[in-house]
Wavefront OBJ file of the C-alpha trace (Angstrom):
o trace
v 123.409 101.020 53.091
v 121.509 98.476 55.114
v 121.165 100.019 58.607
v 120.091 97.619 61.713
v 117.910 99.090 64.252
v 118.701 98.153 67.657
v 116.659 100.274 70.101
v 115.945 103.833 71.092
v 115.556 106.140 74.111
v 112.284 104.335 75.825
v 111.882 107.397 77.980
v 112.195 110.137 74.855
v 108.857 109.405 73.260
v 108.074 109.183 69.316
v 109.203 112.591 67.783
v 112.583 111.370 67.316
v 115.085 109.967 70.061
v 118.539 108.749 70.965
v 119.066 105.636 68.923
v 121.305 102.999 68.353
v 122.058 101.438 64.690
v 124.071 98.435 62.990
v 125.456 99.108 59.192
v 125.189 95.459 57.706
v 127.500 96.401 55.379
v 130.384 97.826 57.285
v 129.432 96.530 61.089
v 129.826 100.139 61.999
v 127.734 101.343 65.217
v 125.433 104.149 63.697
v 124.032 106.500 66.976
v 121.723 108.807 67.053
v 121.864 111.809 69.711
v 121.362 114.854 71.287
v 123.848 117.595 69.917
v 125.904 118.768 72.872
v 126.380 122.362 74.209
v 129.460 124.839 74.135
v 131.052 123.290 77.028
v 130.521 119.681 76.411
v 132.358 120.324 72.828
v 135.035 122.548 74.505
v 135.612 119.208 76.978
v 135.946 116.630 74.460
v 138.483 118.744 72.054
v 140.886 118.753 75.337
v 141.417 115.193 74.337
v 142.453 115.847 70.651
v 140.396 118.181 67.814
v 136.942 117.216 66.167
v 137.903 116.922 62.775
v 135.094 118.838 60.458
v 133.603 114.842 59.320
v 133.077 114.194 62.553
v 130.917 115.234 65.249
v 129.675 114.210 68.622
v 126.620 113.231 70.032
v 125.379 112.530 73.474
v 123.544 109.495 74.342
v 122.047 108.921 77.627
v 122.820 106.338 79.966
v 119.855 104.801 79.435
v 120.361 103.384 76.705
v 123.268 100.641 77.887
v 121.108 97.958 77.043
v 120.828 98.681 73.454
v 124.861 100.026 73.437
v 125.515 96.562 74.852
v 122.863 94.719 72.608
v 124.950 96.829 69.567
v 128.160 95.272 70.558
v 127.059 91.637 71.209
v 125.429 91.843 67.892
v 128.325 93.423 66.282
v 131.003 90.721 67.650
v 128.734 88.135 66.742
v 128.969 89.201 63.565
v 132.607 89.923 62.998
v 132.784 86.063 64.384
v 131.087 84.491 60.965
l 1 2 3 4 5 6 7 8 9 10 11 12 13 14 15 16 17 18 19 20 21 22 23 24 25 26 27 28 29 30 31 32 33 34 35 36 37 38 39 40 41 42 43 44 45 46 47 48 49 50 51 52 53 54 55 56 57 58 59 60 61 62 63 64 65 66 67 68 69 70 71 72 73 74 75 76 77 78 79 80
């Protein structure tokens, strides 16, 4: 697996932040985030069940400009 990094969290430091990846292989978004609470969990499964492979993550808004960097790079990509 090749994995692209785009950008982190620039206000979470350097022992490990939100980030934002690019599989090569796949074009797949790869994120890295803060594991939510209770409540946040019980929210999203109104919306459907979290199937035990998946999980969620939450990113902070912050960190548009590499989500948005992700995608250009990602439809660029898809466009070769």
């Amino acid at each position: 697996m090749q994995l692209r990094f785009i950008g982190k969290d620039p206000e979470s430091g350097k022992d490990g932040s939100p980030s934002v990846f690019i599989d090569d292989a796949t074009g797949d978004f790869v994120l890295q985030g803060w594991k939510v609470d209770a409540d946040t969990r019980q929210g999203c499964r109104a919306a459907g069940p979290v199937p035990p492979h998946e999980d969620i993550v939450r990113m902070p808004t912050r960190m548009i400009d590499a989500l948005r960097k992700a995608c250009d790079e990602a439809e660029r990509s898809r466009l070769h």
